[in-house]
N, C-alpha and C positions, 0 to 999 in steps of 0.2 A: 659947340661940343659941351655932355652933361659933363660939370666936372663935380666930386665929390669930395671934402674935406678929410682931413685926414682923421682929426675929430670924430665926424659923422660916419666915416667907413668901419672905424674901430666899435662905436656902438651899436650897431648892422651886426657887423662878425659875431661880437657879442649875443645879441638878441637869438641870431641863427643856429650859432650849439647849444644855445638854452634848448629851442624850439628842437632840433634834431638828438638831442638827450632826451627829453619827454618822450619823441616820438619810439625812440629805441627802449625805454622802457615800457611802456602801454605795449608792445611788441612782444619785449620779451616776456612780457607777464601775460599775455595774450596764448602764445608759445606753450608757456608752461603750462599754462588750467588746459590748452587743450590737449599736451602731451600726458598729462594728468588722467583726463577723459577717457581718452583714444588709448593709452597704454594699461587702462586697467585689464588682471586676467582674472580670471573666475575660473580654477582649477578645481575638479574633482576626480574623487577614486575611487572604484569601484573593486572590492577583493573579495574574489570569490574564492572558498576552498571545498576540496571533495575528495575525501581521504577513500570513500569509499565508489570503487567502480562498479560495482553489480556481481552478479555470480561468476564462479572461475576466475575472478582479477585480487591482487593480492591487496590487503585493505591496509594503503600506508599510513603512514606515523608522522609526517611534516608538513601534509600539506597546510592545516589550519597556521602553524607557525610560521611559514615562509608567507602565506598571504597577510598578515600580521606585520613581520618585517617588513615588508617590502611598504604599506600602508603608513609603516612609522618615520621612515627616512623621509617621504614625500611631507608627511606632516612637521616634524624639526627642520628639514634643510629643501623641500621644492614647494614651499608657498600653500599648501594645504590648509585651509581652515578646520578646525575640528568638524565642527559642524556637517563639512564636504567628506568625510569619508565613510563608507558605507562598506563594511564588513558584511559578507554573505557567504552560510555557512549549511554544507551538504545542502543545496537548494532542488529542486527540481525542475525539470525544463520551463512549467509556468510559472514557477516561483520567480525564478530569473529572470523570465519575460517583463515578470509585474515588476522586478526591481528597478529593471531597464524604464519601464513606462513612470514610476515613480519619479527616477530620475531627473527624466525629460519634463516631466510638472514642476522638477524643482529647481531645475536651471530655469525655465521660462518664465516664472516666479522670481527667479533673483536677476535676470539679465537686464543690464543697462542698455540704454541708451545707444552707448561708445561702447567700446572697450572689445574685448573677446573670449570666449568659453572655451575651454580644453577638459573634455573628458576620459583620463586614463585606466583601463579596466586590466584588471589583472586576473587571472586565473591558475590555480595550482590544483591538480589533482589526474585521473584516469582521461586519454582520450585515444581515438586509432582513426583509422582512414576515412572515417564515417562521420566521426568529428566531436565533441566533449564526450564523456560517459558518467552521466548524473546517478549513479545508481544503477538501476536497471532500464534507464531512458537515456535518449542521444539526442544531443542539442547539434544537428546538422550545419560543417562549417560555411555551409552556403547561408544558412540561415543565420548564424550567426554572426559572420560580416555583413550582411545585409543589414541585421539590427544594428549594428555597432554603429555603419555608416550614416542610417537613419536616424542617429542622434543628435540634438539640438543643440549643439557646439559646434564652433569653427574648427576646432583641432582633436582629432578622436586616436587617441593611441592605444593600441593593446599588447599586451605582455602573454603570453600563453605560456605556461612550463608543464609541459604536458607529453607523452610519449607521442609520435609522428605528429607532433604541433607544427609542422611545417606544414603540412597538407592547407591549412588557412591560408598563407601566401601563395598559393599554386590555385584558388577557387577563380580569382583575377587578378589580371594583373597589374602593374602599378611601374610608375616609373622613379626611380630612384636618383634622391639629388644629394648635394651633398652636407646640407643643412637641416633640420625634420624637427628640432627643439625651439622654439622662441623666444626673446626675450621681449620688452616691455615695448621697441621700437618695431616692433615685428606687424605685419598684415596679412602671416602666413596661414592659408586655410587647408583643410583636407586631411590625411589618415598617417599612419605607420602602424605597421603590425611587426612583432616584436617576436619570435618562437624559439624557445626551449632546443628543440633538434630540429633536423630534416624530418620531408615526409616518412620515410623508411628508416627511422631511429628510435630505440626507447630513451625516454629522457631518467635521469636516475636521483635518487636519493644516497645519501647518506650517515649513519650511526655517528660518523665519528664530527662531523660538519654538524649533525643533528634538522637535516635540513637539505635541499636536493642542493645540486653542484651549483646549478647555470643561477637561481634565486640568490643561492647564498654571495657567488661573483656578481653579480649586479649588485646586487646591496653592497659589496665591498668598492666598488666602481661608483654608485654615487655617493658616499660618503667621502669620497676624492680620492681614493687610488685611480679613477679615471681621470684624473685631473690634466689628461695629458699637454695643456696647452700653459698648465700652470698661472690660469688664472684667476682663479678663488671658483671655477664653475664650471660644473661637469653639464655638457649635452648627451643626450639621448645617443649621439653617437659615439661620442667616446665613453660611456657607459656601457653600450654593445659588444664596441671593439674590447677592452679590460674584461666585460665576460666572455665575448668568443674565447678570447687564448685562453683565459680560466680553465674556463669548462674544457676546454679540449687538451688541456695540459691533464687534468687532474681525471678525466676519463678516457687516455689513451690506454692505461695497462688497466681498468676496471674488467668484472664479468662481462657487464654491458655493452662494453668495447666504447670506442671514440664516438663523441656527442658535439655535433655542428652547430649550433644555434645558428637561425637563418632572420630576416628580415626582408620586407615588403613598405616602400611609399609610396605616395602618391602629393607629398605637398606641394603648394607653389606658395611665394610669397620673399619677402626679405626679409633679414635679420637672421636669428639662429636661438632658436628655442631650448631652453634652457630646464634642465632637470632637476638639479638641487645647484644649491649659493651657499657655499663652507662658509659662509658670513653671516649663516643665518641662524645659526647654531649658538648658544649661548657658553657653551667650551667649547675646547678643540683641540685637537695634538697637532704639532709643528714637528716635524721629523729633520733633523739637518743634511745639511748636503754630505756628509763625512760618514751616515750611515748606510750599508750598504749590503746588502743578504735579504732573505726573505724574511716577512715580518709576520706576526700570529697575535695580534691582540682581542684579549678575553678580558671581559668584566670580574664584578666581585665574585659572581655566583659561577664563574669559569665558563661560560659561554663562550663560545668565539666568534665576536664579532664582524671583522675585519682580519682579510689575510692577503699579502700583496708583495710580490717583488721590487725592492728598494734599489733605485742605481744609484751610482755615489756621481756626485756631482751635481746632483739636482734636490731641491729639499722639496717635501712635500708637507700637505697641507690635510686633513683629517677633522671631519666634523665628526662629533659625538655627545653623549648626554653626559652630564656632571657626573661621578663616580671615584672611584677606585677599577684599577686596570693594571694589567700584568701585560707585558710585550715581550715576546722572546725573536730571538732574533736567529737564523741560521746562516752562518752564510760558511762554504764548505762542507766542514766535519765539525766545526767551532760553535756552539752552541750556547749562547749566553743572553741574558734577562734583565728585564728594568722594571721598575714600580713605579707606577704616576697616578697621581690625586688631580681629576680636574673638577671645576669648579665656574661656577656661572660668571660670564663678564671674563673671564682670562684664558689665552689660547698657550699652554706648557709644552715648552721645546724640550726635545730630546737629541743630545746627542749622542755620536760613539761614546765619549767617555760615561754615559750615564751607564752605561750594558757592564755586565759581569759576568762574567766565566760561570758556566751552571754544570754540574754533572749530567750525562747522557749514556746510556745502555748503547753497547757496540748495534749498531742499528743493519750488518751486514748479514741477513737471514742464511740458515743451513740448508744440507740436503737438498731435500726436493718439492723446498717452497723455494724454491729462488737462488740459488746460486750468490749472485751480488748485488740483487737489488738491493734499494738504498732507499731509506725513509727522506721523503721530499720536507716533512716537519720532524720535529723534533718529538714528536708523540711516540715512541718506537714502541709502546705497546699497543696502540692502534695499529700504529704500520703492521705490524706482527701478525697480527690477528688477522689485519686484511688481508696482506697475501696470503697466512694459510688459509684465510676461506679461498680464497680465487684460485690461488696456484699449488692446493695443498691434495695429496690424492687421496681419496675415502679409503681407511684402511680398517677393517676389521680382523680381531684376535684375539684367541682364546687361551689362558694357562692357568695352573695353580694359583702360582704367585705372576700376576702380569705388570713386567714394568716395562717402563717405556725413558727411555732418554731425550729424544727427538722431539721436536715441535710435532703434533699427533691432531690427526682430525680424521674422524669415523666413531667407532664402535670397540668399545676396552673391556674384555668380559673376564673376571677373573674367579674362579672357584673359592679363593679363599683370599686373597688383595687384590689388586689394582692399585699401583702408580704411577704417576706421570711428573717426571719434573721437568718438563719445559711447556710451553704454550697446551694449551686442549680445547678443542673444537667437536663438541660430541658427547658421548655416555659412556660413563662407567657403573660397570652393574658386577657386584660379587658378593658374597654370604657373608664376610666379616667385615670388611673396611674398605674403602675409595679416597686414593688421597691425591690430590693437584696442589703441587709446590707452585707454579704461576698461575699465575688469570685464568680461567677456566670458564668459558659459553657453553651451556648445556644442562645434562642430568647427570646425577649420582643417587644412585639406590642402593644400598645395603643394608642387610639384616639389622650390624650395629652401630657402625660410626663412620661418617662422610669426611672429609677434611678436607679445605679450600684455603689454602694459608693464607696465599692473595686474596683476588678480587675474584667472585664469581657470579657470572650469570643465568638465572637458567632455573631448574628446580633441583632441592635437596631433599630425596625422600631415606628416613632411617626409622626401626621400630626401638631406638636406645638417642645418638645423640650426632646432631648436626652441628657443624664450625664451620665458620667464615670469617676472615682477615676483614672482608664488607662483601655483599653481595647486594646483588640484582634482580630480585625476581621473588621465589621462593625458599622456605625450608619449613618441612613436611616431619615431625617426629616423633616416635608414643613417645619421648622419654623429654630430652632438653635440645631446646634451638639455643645457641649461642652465636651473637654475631660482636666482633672488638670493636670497628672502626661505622661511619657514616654505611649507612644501605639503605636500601628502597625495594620494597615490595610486602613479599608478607611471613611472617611466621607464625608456625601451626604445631601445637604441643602440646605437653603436661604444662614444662616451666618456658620459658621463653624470655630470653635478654640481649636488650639491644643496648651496647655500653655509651653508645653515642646515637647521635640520630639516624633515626628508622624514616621515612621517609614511605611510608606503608601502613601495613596493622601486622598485628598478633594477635592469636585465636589461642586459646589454651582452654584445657578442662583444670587446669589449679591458678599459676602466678604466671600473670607477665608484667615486665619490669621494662622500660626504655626511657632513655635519657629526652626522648622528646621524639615523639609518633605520631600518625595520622590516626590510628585506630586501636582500638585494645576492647579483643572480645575473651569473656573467660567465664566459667563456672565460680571462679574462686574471687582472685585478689587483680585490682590493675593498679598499677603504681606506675605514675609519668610526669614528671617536670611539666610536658607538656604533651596535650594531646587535643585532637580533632573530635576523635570519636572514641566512647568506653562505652560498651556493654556487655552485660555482664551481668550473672543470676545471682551475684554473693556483692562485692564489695567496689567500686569504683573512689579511685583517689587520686588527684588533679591538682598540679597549680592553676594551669587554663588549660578549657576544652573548649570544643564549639559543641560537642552533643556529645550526651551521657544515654544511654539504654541499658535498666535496669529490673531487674525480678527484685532487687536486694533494696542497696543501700546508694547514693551517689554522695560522694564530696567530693567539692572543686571551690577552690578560689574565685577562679573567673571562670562559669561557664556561656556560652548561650543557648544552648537546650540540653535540657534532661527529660527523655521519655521509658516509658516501660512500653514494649512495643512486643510484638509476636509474628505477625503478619503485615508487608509487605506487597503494593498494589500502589506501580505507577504509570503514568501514560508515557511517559518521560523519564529515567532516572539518570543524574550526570557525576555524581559519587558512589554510593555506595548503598545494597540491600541485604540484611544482615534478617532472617527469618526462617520458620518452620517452609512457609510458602511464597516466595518470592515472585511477582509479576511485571513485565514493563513492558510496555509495546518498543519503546527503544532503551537500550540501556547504555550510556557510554561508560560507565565504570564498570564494578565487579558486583556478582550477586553470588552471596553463600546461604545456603540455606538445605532443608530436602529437600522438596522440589523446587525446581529455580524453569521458570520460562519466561520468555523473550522474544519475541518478532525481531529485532535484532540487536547482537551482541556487537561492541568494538572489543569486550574480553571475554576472556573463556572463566562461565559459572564454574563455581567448585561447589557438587551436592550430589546424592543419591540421582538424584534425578534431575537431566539439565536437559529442558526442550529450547533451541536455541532454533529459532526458523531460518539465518543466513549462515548456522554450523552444522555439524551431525545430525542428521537421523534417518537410520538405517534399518536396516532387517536381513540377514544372514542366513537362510537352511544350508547346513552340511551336514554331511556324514564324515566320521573318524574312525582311527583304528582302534574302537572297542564295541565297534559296530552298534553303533547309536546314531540315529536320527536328531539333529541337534538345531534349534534356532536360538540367534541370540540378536540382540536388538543394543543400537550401540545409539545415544543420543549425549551431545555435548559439541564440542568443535575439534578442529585439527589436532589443535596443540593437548587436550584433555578432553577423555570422554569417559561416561560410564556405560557399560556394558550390564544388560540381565540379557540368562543363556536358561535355557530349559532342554534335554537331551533324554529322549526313548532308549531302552536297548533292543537290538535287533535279539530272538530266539540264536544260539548259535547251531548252525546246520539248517536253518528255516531256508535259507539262499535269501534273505532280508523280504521273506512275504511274512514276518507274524511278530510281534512286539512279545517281550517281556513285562512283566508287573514293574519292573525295576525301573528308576528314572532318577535325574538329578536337576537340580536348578540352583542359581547362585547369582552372584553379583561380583566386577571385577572394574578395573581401571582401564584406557588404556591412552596413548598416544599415534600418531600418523605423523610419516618423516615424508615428507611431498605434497604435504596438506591437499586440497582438495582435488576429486578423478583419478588417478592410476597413483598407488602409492605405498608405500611400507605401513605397518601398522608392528607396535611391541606392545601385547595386553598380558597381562594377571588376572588371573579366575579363582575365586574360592565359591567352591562348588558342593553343598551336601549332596550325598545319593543316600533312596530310599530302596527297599527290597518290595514296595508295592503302594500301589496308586494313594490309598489312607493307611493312615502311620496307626496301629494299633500298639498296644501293651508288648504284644509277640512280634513287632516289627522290628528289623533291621535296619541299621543306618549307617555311614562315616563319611569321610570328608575327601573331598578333592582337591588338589591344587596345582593350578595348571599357567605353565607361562608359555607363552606364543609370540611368535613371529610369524606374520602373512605378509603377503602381496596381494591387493585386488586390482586386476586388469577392467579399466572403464570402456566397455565395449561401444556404449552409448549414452548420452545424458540418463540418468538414473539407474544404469545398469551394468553389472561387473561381474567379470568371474573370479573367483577366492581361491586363494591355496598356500597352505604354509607346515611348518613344522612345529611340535609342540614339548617341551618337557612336563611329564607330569608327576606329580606324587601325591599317594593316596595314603589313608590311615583308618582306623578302626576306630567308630562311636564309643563314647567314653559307657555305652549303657548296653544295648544291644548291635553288636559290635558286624560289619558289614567289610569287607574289603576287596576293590575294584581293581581289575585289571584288563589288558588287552585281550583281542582276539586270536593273537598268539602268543607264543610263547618265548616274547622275550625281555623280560621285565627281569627286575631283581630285587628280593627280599631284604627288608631291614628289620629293626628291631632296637627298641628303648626300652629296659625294663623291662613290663608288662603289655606295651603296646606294641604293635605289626605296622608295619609298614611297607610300601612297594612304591619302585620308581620307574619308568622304561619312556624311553623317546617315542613322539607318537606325529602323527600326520591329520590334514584335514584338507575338504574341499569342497565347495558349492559356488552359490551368486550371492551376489549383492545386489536387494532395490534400494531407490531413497537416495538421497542426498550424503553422497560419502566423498 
């Protein structure tokens, strides 16, 4: 028998866990290079946006920012290299093709060995049952999946947020599992498509979100309100799942009605593919288990990032960029607030006791916007507003003095006031004053003074003086724009002041004054802390500008351009054209000028003459009740246009076979409430009429002034029938003195002094060719 010492067995044993150590290490370092290898991803993102859909489609506001967002989470918290993300912006159907092909050159360019490619494409903008809408061209969803699939990655995901974006998962079909995200240990290959709504759904945007519903819940979903497993790591499907109920929470009572987001897979493989890693993030918010309501957190600049229903008993986890942040919290009727600083390298917990009691507006709407709806955030002037545009009824009305108590949306016409002290959604038009104690969307136009105590958006046209608490948009006046608090848009005047930031320009023939502006155009004096843009035929004065245009003089501390400029000619322009003659084959800002044209506008020119090739332009013959033969030609867009009108007079008794010497021509504003095809129209006309073809020594002259409201019925693309009512009034040449009236007799005589005058309600009717 072998026998073995006891000695000798112990240095055996010995020798043998040396030898099976070594071997377990060469193993697991073997292990790891190749788990190394084999688990590297090569993630990219494709985001495309397309604000505008072609003719007849309304040309949104967020698709470029929502494909942005969504671009940004993936780069801070889903592994995105900079490098990997590829923003693509109003493309065209081949544009897109070549991006895709680009693409696919620059995965096969970087792909290893090992490892695996995931290509995620996003899209926000126009699309219907036919499939993307680039413009005036259709990226077919057949063709579309096809390329998507045809790309050089193992994992191809698409996001669609787009109106009947579901129609893509219905081209084929796909089997659904219950995993579609991967992580590092993953072998998972093949697709998911990702969509906004059903086939038969518009998908929607938002003002108050600043950004569509279903984009904005996913981006809140992978920043880890989808977190729902709570473990530092949102998939693709729990991503989905926190926007489905999003979205379909927040658009059950919208116009749009209820919005389904749908989805399509087809992967196989193991592991579970993963979206973003709240670890990956340099700050973060820690929410504790004790908090519990709906949460709203907005950055410095008040954006709102992140909005998500909190249960108590679970704490949750929030990836974000370093900052300043505001968090308010709702839960009930109890509405209260937190402030947090985060900061790179540290993740800031917030508890209940961080929150405080915050004042909030009874948020329980009147009448007949709602009965007891109830504002789901704490916004109650957004809510407000929301439901009267959704559930508020068009009301128009006419008095003396017209006041209004009720939250109001329509048309407010008053002879001598107009007030509204609650919510307004609409215009107020009356000969002395317009006044809106809250928030105000819309127009005011009065002789002498507008007033917006609050917030208003919209335009403020006056021939004396405009006021705004801040406003949105416009204010239009011969005399002073006044605005107290932050605004954005533009004002247009003699004097013009903005006490705080303008976020805009002002145009003035004397002084404009702003605490810090985008632009300052004047004849006279520009005085600004700070400003973008000064031009100006007299004097420009600046701490910092980026650009001065001047006839005069320019001082600025810091500028970076100062030009003297006249005219205007770009292929391209993406701020702003300030000239005699304005040109750009696309324009995304504003162009003011006399003539202003454009191939296409994203805003409406303000000038004499505005050829805009995707707005107005039209051509009008009617006849009215002062039996004239009339054409008028309306060029601008929906929101603003100018009109010139030229008008024969029929012989009275001729039966309209024989013209009079007599005629009038002029130039006027106007506006369209149904923007483009069958729609209201409110225009202003000032019109001279002559007593004969050439104005001699012994000719007769005077004025017209004529306000209208029509309707054109769109019988077929570029073709409508016109008909509306008109008030007019007419007066006497200050030289050789002429005065106009109907063809019967029912007008009525005034008198100033030495001057005549006559007023009487009047009719009109013809077509409409051209693009209205």
């Amino acid at each position: 028998m072998f026998m073995i010492s006891n000695k000798a067995f112990g240095v055996l044993s010995g020798l043998s866990f040396a030898f099976m150590l070594i071997l377990l290490v060469f193993a697991s370092n073997a292990n790891a290079a190749n788990a190394t290898t084999e688990g590297r991803i090569n993630r990219y993102v494709v985001a495309v946006s397309a604000n505008n859909g072609g003719a007849g489609r309304p040309m949104l506001r967020y698709a470029e920012s929502d494909a942005r967002s969504f671009a940004k989470v993936l780069k801070e918290m889903g592994g995105v290299l900079p490098q990997n993300v590829i923003l693509v912006k109003e493309p065209s159907v081949v544009a897109l093709q070549k991006e895709f092909a680009n693409l696919d050159a620059k995965i096969l360019q970087d792909k290893a060995s090992n490892g695996r490619d995931e290509v995620l494409v996003y899209y926000s903008g126009h699309a219907d049952e036919k499939g993307l809408r680039l413009g005036e061209e259709t990226y077919a969803w057949k063709d579309l999946r096809n390329r998507i699939d045809s790309l050089s990655a193992d994992v191809k995901i698409a996001v669609i947020d787009a109106c009947g974006s579901g129609a893509i998962t219905r081209v084929k079909g796909g089997k659904a599992v219950p995993a579609f995200m991967v992580d590092q240990s993953s072998d998972m290959k093949g697709y998911a498509f990702i969509t906004s709504s059903t086939q038969d759904e518009s998908s929607q945007e938002s003002d108050k979100l600043k950004g569509s519903f279903f984009t904005h819940s996913l981006v809140s979903g992978l920043r880890g309100a989808g977190d729902l497993s709570s473990d530092g790591r949102v998939t693709l499907s729990e991503a989905y799942q926190f926007a489905f109920n999003e979205t379909l929470q927040k658009t059950e009572t919208t116009l749009g009605g209820a919005q389904h987001p749908s989805r399509d897979m087809n992967l196989a493989g193991t592991g579970d593919v993963v979206m973003t890693d709240l670890r990956a993030t340099g700050a973060g918010l820690e929410v504790d288990e004790n908090v519990s309501g709906r949460l709203y957190i907005r950055d410095a600049d008040g954006e709102l990032v992140a909005e998500l229903n909190k249960k108590r008993g679970r704490a949750m986890s929030l990836g974000l960029p370093p900052g300043n942040y505001t968090v308010n919290l709702q839960h009930d009727l109890d509405y209260m607030g937190a402030s947090v600083k985060l900061v790179n390298g540290k993740r800031e917990k917030i508890t209940a006791e961080n929150f405080k009691s915050v004042m909030a507006e009874q948020t329980v709407l009147r009448g007949e916007i709602g009965g007891n709806r109830m504002c789901s955030s704490g916004d109650t002037i957004a809510c407000s507003l929301d439901s009267l545009d959704h559930h508020g009824r068009f009301r128009t009305t006419f008095n003396f003095v017209n006041r209004d108590k009720e939250p109001r949306k329509g048309l407010q016409l008053g002879l001598l006031t107009t007030h509204a002290n609650d919510y307004m959604l609409g215009t107020q038009v009356s000969l002395i004053a317009n006044i809106a104690k809250k928030e105000m969307h819309g127009l005011q136009a009065a002789t002498v003074i507008n007033v917006a105590r609050k917030h208003f958006e919209g335009v403020q046209i006056s021939s004396a003086v405009n006021y705004a608490g801040s406003f949105s948009g416009s204010q239009i006046g011969m005399a002073v724009n006044f605005t107290k608090d932050k605004s954005s848009g533009a004002q247009i005047g003699v004097v013009n002041l903005a006490m705080d930031t303008l976020k805009g320009f002002q145009v003035s023939a004397g002084v404009n004054y702003a605490k810090a502006t985008k632009m300052q155009i004047t004849a006279g004096v520009n005085a600004a802390e700070s400003s973008n843009l000064q031009v100006v035929a007299g004097v420009n004065v600046a701490k910092e500008t980026d650009v001065q245009v001047s006839a005069g003089v320019n001082a600025a501390k810091k500028s970076d351009i100062q030009v003297v400029a006249g005219v205007n000619a770009a292929h391209e322009n993406n701020k702003l054209q300030v000239g005699v003659v304005n040109y750009a084959t696309k324009e995304s800002g504003r162009q003011w000028g006399i003539v202003n044209v454009c191939a296409h506008c994203e805003k409406t020119p303000v000038g004499i003459i505005n050829i805009v090739g995707n707005g107005v332009w039209s051509v009008t013959p009617y006849i009215n009740e002062m039996g004239a033969l009339g054409g008028s030609v309306h060029l601008g867009t929906a929101y603003f246009y100018s009109a010139l009108e030229w008008a024969w007079f029929f012989k009275k008794g001729s039966g309209f076979s024989e013209f009079e010497k007599k005629y009038e021509n002029g130039f006027g504003i106007g506006t369209q409430f149904g923007q483009y095809g069958s729609h209201w129209e409110l225009e202003y006309m000032f019109l001279t009429v002559y007593d004969k073809f050439r104005l001699k020594d012994e000719g007769k002259f005077g004025y017209h002034h004529r306000g209208r409201v029509g309707y054109v019925y769109q019988l077929f693309p570029f073709f409508g029938l016109s008909v509306g009512g008109t008030l007019n009034l007419t007066s006497e040449g200050y030289l050789n003195k002429l005065l106009l009236k109907p063809l019967g007799d029912y007008h009525d005589d005034v008198s100033y002094k030495d001057h005549k005058g006559r007023w009487w309600p009047g009719f009109y009717a013809g077509f409409t060719i051209g693009r209205f």
